[in-house]
C-alpha positions, -999 to 999 in steps of 0.1 A, spaced: -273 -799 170 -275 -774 204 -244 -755 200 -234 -732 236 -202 -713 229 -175 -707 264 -142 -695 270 -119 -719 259 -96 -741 287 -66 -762 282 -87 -790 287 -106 -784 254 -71 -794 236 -78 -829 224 -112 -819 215 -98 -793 191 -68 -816 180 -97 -838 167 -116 -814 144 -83 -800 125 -83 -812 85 -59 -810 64 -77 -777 47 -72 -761 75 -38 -772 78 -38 -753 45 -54 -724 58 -42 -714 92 -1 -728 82 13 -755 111 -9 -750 143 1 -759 177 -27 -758 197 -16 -756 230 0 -726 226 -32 -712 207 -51 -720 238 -25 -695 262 -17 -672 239 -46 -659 219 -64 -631 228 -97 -648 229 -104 -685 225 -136 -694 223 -148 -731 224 -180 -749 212 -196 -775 227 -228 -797 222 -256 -807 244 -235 -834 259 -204 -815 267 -181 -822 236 -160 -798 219 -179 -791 183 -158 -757 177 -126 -736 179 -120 -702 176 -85 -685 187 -81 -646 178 -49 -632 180 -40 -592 183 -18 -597 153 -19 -617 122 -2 -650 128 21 -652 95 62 -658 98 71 -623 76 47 -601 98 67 -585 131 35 -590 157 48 -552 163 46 -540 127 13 -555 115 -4 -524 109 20 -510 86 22 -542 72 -14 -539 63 -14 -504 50 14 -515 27 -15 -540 10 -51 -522 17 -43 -487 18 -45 -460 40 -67 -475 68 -74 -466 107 -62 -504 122 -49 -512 151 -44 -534 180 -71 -516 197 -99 -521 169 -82 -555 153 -86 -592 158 -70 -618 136 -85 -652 131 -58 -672 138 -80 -708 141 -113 -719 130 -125 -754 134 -157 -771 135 -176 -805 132 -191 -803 97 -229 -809 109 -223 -776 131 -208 -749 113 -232 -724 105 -245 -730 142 -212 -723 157 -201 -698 135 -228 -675 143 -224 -683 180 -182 -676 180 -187 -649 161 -212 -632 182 -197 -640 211 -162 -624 200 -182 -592 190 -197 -591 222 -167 -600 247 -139 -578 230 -135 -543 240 -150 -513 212 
């Protein structure tokens, strides 16, 4: 399968709806995508050769979990890892990933590099 990765749109919603399991349910906690889609910092859709979405990836500036003040994250994280240099100018938090199973390494690579390359050093 071609995989070509965009910015993700509104319009990608249903698309997205349609790829969510229950793992990731599990994973990523109760997930409303339409506010994903205008509030992440970078949403990145993956389509295939005929235009259908095939990918999801929403990255937030701070981790997406109830006891974590967006504000306070990096202490937050200290207070688990350590002493460590984070913050939200050197930080991204996967706050969705969701793929068609016959796609995955494809449009991992291709959300992953494209994050790398579209967020500021």
């Amino acid at each position: 399968m071609s995989v070509a990765v965009r910015r993700a749109e509104f319009e990608d919603r249903l698309g997205i709806e349609a790829l969510i399991t229950d793992e990731d349910r599990t994973r990523f906690g109760a997930l409303d995508v339409a506010t994903l889609l205008e509030t992440a910092t970078l949403g990145i859709t993956a389509v295939d050769e005929r235009g259908q979405v095939v990918g999801y990836a929403a990255l937030s500036d701070a981790p997406g979990r109830p006891e974590v003040d967006p504000a306070q994250w990096p202490e937050w994280f200290r207070g688990i890892v350590g002493e460590v240099q984070l913050g939200v100018t050197n930080s991204a938090w996967l706050a969705l990933f969701v793929c068609h199973p016959a796609a995955r390494a494809e449009v991992a690579e291709n959300v992953m590099r494209t994050a790398f390359a579209t967020l500021p050093e």
